[in-house]
N, C-alpha and C positions, 0 to 999 in steps of 0.2 A: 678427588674433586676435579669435577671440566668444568670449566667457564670461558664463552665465546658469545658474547653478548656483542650486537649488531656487527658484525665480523663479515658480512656481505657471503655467507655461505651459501654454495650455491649446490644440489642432489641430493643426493637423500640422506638417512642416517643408517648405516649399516648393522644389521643386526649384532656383528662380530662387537658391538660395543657392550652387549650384554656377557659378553666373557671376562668381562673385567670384574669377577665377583666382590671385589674390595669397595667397588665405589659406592659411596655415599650423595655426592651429589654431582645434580648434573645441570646447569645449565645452559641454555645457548635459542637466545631468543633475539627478536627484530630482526631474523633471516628469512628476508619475502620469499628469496627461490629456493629457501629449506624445505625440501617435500615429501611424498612419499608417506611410505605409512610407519609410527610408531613403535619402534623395535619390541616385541613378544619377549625377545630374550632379556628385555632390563627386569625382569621378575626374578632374574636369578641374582642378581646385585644387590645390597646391602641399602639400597636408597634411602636418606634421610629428607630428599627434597631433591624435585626435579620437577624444573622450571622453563618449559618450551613455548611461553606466549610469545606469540606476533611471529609465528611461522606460518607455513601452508602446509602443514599435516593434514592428510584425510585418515578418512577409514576408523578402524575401529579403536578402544583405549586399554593396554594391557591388563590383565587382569592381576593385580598386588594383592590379592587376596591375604596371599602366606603368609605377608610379612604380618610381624608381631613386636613392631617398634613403631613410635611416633612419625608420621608421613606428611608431609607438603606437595602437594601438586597442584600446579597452574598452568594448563593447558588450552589459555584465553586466545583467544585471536588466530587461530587456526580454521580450516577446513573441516572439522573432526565432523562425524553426519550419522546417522542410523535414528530409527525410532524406536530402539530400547537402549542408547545411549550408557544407562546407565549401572546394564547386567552386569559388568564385570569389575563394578565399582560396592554395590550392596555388603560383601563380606567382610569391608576393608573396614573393622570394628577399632583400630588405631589411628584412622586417618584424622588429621588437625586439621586442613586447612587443604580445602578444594575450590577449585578457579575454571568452569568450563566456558566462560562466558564470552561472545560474540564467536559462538560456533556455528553450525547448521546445524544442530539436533533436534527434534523434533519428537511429537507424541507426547502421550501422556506418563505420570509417575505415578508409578501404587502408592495408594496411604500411607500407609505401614513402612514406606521403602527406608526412609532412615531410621527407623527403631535399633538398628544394630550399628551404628557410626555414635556413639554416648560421648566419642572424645574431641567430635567436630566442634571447633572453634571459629571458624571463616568457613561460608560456603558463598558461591555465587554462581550463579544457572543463567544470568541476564543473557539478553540480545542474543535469542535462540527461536525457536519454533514449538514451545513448550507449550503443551494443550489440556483441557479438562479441569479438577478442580485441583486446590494446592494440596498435598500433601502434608499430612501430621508431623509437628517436630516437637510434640511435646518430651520426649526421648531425648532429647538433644541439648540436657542441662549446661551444658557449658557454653553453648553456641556465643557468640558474640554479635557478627556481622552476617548479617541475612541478605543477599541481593537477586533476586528472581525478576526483577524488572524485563520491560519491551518483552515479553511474550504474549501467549494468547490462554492464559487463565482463567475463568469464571467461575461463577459461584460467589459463595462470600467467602470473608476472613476467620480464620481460623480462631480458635483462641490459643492466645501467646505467655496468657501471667503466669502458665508453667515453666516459664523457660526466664528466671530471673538476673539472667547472667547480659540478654538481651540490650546489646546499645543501639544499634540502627538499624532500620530496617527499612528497604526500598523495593517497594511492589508496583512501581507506579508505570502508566504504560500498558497494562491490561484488561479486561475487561470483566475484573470482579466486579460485585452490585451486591446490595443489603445496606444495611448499619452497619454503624462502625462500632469493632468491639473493645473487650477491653484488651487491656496490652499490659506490658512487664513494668515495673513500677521505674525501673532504671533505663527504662529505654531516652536515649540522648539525642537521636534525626528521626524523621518518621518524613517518608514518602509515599504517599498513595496518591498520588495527582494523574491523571490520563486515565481513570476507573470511569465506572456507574456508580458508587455510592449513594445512595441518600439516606435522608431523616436530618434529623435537626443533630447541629454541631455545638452551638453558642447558648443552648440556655443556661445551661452554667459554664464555665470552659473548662475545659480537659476532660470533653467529650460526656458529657451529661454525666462528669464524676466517677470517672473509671480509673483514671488516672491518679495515684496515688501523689506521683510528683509530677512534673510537666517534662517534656523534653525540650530541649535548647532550640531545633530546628522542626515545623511542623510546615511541611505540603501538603496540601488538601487540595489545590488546585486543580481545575477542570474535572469534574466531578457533578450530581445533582444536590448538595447539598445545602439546607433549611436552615436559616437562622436570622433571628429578629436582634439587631445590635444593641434598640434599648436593653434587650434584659440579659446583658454580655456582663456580670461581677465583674469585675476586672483584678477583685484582690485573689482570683485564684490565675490567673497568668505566672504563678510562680517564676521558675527561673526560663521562660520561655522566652527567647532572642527573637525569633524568625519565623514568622508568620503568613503564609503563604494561601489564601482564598480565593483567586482569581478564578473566574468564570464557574460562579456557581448561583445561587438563588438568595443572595445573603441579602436582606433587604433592612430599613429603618436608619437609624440616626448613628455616626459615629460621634462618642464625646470625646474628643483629647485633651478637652479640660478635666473631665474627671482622671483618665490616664495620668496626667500629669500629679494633678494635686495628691493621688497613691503613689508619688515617687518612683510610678515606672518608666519617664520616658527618660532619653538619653541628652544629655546638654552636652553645651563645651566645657563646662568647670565637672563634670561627671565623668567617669570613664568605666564605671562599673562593668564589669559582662553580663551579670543580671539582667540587667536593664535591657527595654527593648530595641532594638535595633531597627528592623524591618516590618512594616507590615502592611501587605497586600492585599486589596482586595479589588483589583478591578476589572471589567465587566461583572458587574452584578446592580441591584438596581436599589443605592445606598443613597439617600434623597437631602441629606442635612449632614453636614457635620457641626460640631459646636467646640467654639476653640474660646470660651472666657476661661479670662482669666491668668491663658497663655501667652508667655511670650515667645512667640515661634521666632524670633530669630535666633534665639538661644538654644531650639532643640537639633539636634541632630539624628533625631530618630526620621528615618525613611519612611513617609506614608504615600501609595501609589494608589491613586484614585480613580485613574482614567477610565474611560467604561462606564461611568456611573450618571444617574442624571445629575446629581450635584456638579460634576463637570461637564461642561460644553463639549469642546472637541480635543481632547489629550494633547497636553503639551509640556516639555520639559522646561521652558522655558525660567519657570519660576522655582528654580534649584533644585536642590536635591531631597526636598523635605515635604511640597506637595504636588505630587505630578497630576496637575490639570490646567487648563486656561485662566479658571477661577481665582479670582484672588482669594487667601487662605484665612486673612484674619482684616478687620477693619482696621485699620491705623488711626482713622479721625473721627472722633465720639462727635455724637448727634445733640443739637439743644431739642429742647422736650416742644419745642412747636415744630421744630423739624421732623421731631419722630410724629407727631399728632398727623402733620401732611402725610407721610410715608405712609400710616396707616389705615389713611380715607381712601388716599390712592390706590395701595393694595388691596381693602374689600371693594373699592367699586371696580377697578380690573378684574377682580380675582371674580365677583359674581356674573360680572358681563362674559368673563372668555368661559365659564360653564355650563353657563348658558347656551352659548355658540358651539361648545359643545356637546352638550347632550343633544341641542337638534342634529348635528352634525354627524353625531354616531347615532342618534334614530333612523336618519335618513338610510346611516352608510349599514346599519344592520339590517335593516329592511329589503334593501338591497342585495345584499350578501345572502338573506333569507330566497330570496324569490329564482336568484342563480344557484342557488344548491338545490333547490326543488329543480327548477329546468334541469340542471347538470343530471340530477340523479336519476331524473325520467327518463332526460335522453341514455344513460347509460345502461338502466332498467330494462327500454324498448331494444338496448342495441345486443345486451346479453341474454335476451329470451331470444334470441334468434341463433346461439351458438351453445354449446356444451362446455367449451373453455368460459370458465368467467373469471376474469384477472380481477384483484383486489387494487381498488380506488383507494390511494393510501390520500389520506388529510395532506394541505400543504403544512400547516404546523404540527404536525407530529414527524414527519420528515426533517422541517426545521431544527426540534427538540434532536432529532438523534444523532443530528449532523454538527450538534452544538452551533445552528446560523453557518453552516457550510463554512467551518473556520478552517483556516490552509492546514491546521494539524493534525487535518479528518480527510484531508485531498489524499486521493489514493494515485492519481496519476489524471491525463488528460490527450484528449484524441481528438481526432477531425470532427465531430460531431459535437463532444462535448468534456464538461469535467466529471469524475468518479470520485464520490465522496463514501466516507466509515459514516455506516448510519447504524445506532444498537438503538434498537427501540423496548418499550417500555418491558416486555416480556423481557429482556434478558436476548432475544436474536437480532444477531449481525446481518448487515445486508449492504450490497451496494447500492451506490444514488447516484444516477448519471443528470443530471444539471443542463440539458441540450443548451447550446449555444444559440444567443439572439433569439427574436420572437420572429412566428410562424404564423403565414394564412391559412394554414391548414385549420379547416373545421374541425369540429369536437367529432363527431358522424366518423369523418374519414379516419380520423386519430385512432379514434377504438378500434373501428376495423382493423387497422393495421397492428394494434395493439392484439386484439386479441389473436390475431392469426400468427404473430412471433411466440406470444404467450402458449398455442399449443403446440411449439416445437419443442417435442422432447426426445434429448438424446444426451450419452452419457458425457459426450465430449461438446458440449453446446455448453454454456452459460444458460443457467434460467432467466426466465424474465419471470418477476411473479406479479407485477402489475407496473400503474404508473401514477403520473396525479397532473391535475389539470388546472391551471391557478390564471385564467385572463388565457394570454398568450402564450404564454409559459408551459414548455412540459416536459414533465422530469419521468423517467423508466425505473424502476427498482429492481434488480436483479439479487440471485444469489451472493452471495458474498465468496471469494475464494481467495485461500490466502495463505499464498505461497510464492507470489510474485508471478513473472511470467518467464517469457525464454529470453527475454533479450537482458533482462536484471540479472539472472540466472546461469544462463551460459555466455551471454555473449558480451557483459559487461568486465570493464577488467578493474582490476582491484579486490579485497577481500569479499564482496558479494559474491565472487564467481563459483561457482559448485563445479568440482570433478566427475561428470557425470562418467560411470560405466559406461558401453557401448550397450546394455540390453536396456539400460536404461534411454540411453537415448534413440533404440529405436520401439522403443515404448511409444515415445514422444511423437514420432512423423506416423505411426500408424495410427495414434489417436486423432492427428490432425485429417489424417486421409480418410477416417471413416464417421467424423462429424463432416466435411466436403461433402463423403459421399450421401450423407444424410441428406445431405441442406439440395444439392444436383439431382437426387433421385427420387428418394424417398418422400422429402417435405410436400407440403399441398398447402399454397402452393410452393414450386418448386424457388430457389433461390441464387442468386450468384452474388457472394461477397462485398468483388471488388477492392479488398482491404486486406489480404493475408498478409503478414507479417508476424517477426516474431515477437511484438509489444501486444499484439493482440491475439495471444495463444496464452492466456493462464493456465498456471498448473497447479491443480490440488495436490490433496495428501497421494503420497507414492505417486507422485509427478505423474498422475493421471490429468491429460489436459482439455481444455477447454477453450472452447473457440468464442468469442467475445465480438461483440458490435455487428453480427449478425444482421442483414434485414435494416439497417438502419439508412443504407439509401434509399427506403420508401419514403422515411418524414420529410425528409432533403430532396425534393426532386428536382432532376437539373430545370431549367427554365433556358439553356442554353439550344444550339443547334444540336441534331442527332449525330451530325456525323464530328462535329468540330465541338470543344467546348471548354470554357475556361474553368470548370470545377471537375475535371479525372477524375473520380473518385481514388487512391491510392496509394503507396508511398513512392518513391525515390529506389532505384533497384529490384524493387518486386515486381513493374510495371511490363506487360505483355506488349512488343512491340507495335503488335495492330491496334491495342486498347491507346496504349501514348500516343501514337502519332495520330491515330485517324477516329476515335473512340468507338470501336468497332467490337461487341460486348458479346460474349458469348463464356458458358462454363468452363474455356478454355485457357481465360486469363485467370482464374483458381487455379488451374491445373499448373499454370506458369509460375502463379508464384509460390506455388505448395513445392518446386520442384528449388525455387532456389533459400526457400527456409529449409528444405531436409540437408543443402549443399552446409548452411549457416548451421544445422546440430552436428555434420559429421565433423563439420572443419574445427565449429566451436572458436568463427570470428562471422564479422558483420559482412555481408556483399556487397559494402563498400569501406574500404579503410584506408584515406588518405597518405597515413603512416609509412603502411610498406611498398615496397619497390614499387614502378611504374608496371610491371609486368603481372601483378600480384593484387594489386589493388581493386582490380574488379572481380570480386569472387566466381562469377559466373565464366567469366570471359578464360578467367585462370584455368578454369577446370576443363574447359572446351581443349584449353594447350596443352594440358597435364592426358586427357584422354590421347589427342593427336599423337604425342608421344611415347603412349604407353607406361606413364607413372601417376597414374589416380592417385596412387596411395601417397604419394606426397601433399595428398592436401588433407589429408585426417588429422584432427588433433593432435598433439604430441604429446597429450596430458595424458590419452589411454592409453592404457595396457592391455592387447589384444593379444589373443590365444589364436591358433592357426584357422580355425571355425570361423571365428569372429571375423578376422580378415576377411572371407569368403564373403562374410555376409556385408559387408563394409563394404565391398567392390557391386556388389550388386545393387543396394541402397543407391551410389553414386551413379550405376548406370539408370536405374530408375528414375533419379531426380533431372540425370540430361537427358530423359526422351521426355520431362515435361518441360523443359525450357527450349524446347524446337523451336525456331523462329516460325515457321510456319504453325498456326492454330491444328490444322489435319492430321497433322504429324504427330502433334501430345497424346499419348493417352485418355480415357476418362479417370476419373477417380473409383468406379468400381473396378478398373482393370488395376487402380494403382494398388487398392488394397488389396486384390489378390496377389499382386507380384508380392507384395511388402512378407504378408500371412506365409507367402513361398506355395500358396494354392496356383500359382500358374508361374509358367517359365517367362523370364525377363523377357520383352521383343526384343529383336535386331536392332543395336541404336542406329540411328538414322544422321546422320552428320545434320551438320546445321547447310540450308541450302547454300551454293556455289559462292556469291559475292561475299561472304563471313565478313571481311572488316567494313564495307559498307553499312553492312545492315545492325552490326554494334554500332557506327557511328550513330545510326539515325537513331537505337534505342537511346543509346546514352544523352542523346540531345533531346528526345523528346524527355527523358526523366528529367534531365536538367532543367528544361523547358517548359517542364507543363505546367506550371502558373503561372507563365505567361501568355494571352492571346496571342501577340506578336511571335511567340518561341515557336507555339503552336502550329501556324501558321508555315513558320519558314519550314518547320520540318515536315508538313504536309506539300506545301509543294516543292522540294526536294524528291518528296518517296513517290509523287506521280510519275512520277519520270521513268521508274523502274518499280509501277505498279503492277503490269503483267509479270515481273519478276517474283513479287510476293502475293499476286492473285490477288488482289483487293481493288479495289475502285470506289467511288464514294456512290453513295447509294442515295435515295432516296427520302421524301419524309415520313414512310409508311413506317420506319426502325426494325424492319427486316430486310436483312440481305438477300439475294438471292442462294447461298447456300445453308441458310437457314440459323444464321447469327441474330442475334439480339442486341438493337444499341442501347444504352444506358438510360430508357425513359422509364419513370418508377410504374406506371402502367403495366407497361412488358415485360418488365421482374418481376410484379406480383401475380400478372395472370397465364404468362404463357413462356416459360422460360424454356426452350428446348435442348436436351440431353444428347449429346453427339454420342 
């Protein structure tokens, strides 16, 4: 037996440990800088359990096939990655108790794939990249604990009463949809909360009588799911504690006098486990509760209401027993002339405010009529003039898939705007970008620009497949991709971070450089960014990537000066020095900052990190000294393992990404010459040093990025670089927004119709 649990271990784990063919077990886990790949040789060892969660192992998982004794393995919290994860696992027909979860694995699982594991007792697949529908475990008679949560599974649920050994089971977090089916009659937690589910839950409970007994703990949460509370039995809640229905469509009357009076709620003189504990249901649209009868000071059962119209505005205020603003039960009984007032009062309010309004929604339907005829005309008249026709998605059916744009559907958020998880009613995923603030832009100008993003197609582009138009308001839909981006990916630290190979990451800069060179040559019209970065480069399945937020300085156009302006379009370190200081726009500030995201995949850190040395901190700046000197290869990850080849091409990559951050625009490449170098179809140019002044001209970048949300920053470091503007060839120019050497400044005009290719 080894055991070295949090021991602060730091390399790898030597194969020579698979020579110890005695050992039985092995443990040695919460070692962050344990890495490296999984020794092959422990197949020759006697393992009865071998347990390396919360290390950083990549790569792939021994194959135990052989063994023919009871196994444990738990290999959670690693790097482990591949999209067949789980080939070298299938044989292992004595395995007990398997643990892959919060890995990178990814793809789908065959049906059938655990028919030959009969002796699995614990599995758990969670917080992975798990895709397609679930897998059959009716094979899997002994199973206990089921955990496949946070992946990306659809379809519906399988059926489970085969599998009667069945206590918990936690699906929740994906994007299954259908009915709910039946399940194992001993099952004890059920998670299915973060799905698509519908149909009705509560006409009788324990799911329209599938359930032979109840389980203790049920999540249903977030979810589409139907149900009307009067017709809720409540004498079948059997041994059910915890009840969980938040944000779903539950609608009518909750009784907690009835609850009560069946001896299910929980008091202070009670301490039953039976009894119920919790139950959830808020946002949903629950209009009455009725509490005769009760004396709620004596219950201690948890009801969480908030969300609902019977509550006002959520407040914990009134304990632990009704969370809303609402007072919960009446304390002071009414005389019968005081109820007789209440109730004139209430039907003469009650007919006067329906009155007010029905006209109020005649009006406001009428209305809402006469702008959807206009809106669809106008869009009618604006799509017979093109061949792209982008789909006009409704504002409430966006609403519905966005679940009301709740933060637990926010997929991230940009200069433009928020990205939200939208699954609509079909069953497909999509992004929803939410633009920021309201626009004078016309409905006219909107489409057109809509539609002419809309027929950009390329395989490294983000689709757009339409948009939607509500008043002021306009939101974009794009494809869905989802695998995060490069900055989640490689250049975040912490267990997010992926080991990427080097072929894999120049997968990665060649996709970027030939969606560039799409958007610079190809597109009609042509396009310039403004925004590359690595937060805005998603990456699909086999980290095939995609270039994101595209074309969206047309909806935003600046309003400021051509040559000065307080809205850069850009980030912080990716910014072209002529675009920072003077906002002088041309294909070349893509080219700038495509050169120092390829610097952020070889390095595999950010091009600006506070953290390390003074000398080190500016990635760009770094590598100019590391050139100077003749050691590039000290800035490549340390994470990869390169082969003599691979070096070669790692040195060339590097000198490609510093002839596009030339301080001089002239000097960069295009990005068709970039994707020839990358492809190895043409020979690297001559690098070009950075011109004569180099610490100057870093001061003035660094200050203008530091700077550019400020006018005032703006400014000082404009007139600073006049000083030594024949040094860097620029002058300010004009209000035509062409330069004389034939740049383009930043006005949405000149991006969309005449953008020129150096």
């Amino acid at each position: 037996m080894a055991a070295l649990n949090n021991a602060s271990i730091v390399g790898i784990l030597p194969e020579e440990i698979g020579d110890i063919t005695t050992l039985t077990t092995l443990e040695l886990t919460g070692n962050p800088n344990l890495t490296g790949n999984i020794p092959h040789r422990l197949t020759n060892t006697q393992l009865i359990t071998l347990d390396l969660h919360d290390n950083a192992f990549y790569g792939e998982i021994p194959d135990f096939g052989s063994f023919e004794w009871p196994l444990t393995v738990d290999l959670s919290g690693n790097r482990l990655n591949g999209s067949r994860p789980l080939d070298r696992i299938w044989t292992m027909k004595y395995l007990q108790k398997l643990n892959l979860g919060r890995n990178d694995f990814e793809g789908e699982i065959p049906d059938r794939f655990f028919d030959n594991m009969t002796q699995l007792v614990q599995l758990d697949l969670s917080n992975n990249r798990f895709n397609g529908t679930l897998p059959t475990l009716t094979m899997i008679k002994y199973l206990q604990t089921l955990d496949m949560s946070n992946n990306r599974f659809t379809g519906t649920l399988p059926n489970l009463t085969a599998i009667p050994s069945l206590l918990s089971v936690d699906l929740s977090r994906n994007n299954l949809s259908g009915t709910l089916p039946a399940l194992t009659k001993n099952l004890q937690t059920l998670n299915l909360s973060r799905n698509a589910f519908s149909g009705s839950v509560l006409l009788s409970f324990g799911f329209n009588g599938r359930l032979n007994t109840t389980p203790s703990v049920v999540d249903l949460s977030h979810n589409q799911l139907t149900a009307a509370l009067d017709s809720w039995n409540s004498s079948q809640l059997g041994t059910l504690q915890e009840l969980y229905l938040d944000f779903n469509l539950i609608t009518g009357t909750l009784n907690i006098g009835e609850l009560s009076s069946r001896g299910l709620l929980r008091t202070k003189s009670t301490s039953s486990s039976g009894l119920l504990r919790v139950l959830s249901v808020m946002n949903n649209t629950i209009d009455k509760v009725v509490y005769d009868g009760v004396n709620i000071e004596e219950v201690t059962t948890v009801f969480r209401l908030g969300g609902n119209p019977y509550c006002n505005v959520p407040d914990t205020n009134d304990g632990t027993r009704c969370f809303c603003k609402q007072i919960c039960f009446n304390s002071v009984p009414m005389s019968d002339d005081n109820k007789r007032k209440v109730v004139i009062i209430a039907v003469v309010s009650t007919v006067t405010s329906l009155l007010v309004i029905l006209v109020s929604l005649a009006a406001l339907m009428h209305r809402n009529r006469r702008y959807k005829r206009y809106l669809q005309l106008q869009v009618q008249q604006k799509f017979e003039e093109f061949e792209v026709k982008p789909t006009i998605f409704p504002y409430n059916q966006l609403r519905t898939a966005t679940r009301d744009f709740h933060p637990d559907m926010k997929l991230g958020q940009g200069a433009y705007g928020a990205v939200y998880k939208g699954i609509l009613q079909n069953g497909s995923v999509v992004a929803v970008k939410q633009l920021f603030g309201k626009t004078s832009q016309g409905i006219d100008e909107f489409l057109n620009e809509v539609v002419l993003l809309t027929g950009m197609k390329h395989r490294n582009l983000v689709n757009l497949k339409g948009c939607c138009i509500r008043e002021q308001q306009r939101l974009l839909v794009y494809e869905y991709v989802d695998n995060h981006d490069i900055d989640h990916v490689l250049l975040s630290a912490g267990p997010n971070k992926a080991l990427l190979s080097w072929p894999t990451r120049l997968k990665i800069c060649l996709g970027v450089a030939r969606g560039l060179h799409y958007l610079h040559a190809l597109a009609h019209p042509r396009i310039i960014h403004r925004d590359i970065k690595a937060s805005n480069v998603l990456l699909a399945q086999n980290y095939e990537t995609k270039i994101a937020d595209f074309g969206l300085a047309f909806l935003f156009p600046d309003e400021e000066s051509y040559v000065l302006t307080k809205h850069v379009a850009g980030t912080k370190g990716y910014l072209a020095p002529e675009y920072a200081s003077y906002g002088q726009l041309s294909d070349k500030v893509d080219v700038f900052s495509f050169g120092v995201l390829c610097l952020e995949v070889v390095s595999g850190r950010r091009n600006i990190d506070e953290k390390l040395p003074p000398n080190q901190m500016y990635l760009s700046k770094w590598a100019w000294e590391l050139h100077r000197v003749g050691n590039l290869m000290d800035l490549v990850d340390s994470t990869m393992s390169l082969q003599d080849e691979e070096k070669q091409e790692v040195q060339r990559v590097i000198n490609i990404a510093l002839l596009c951050i030339q301080n001089v625009a002239e000097e960069r490449p295009t990005m068709e010459r970039v994707v020839a170098m990358l492809q190895g179809d043409s020979e690297s140019e001559t690098l070009v040093l950075k011109p004569g002044n180099e610490e100057y001209l870093d001061t003035m970048r660094l200050r203008a990025d530091v700077g550019m949300s400020s006018t005032t920053g703006l400014a000082t470091v404009t007139e600073d670089l006049e000083e030594s503007a024949s040094f860097m060839n620029l002058s300010r120019r004009g209000a035509s927004g062409r330069s004389d050497d034939g740049f383009l400044f930043p006005t949405a005009t000149l991006e969309l119709s005449d953008v020129r290719v150096r």
